[in-house]
C-alpha atoms as one frame of an Amber mdcrd trajectory, in Angstrom:
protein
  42.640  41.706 -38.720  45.465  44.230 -38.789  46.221  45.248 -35.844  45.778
  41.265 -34.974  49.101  41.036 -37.495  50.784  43.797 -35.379  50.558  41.646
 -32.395  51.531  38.254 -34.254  54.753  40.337 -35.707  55.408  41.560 -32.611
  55.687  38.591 -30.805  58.044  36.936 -33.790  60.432  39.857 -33.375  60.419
  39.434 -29.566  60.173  35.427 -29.787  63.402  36.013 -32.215  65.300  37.999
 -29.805  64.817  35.040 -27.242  65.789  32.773 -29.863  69.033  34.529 -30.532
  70.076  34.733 -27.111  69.567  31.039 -26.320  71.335  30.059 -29.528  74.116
  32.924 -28.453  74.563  31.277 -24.677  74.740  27.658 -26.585  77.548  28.767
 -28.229  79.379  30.017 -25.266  78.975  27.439 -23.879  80.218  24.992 -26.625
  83.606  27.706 -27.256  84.293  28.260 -23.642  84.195  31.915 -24.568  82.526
  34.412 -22.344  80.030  36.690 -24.864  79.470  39.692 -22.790  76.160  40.498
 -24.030  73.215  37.975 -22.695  70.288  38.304 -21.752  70.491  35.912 -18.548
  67.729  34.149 -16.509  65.354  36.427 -15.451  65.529  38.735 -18.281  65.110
  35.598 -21.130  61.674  34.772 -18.956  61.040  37.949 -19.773  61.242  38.323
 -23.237  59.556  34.975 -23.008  56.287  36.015 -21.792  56.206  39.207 -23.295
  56.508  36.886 -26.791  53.889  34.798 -25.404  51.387  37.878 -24.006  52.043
  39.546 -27.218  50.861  35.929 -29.094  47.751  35.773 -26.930  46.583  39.445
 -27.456  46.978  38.439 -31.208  45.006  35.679 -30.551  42.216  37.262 -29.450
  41.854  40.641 -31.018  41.840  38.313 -34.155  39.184  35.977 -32.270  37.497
  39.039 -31.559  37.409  40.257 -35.518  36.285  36.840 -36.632  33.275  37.101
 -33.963  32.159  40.524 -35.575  32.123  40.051 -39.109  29.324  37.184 -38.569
């Protein structure tokens, strides 16, 4: 079940990061400013699916942990 919460935490921290940028590019947008540091297209799919592969691993390792201690 640990190492099932290292994953989940994981993929928060990345998730956030994605989060952050999006929220970061809405607000260029809405300022006109240019923010020099974003993540852009390719790199916020990404961070996306390493959130989501990070999310799944949780998943199971914890699926995994709940099989065994039946």
């Amino acid at each position: 079940m640990e190492r099932a919460r290292v994953f989940f935490w994981a993929a928060g921290i990345v998730f956030a990061l994605f989060v952050a940028d999006i929220l970061m590019a809405k607000a260029q947008v809405l300022s006109g400013a240019t923010i020099p540091v974003h993540l852009g297209d390719t790199l916020q799919f990404l961070v996306l699916l390493v959130a989501v592969t990070l999310f799944i691993a949780g998943a199971l390792v914890r699926e995994r942990g709940e099989g065994e201690q039946e």
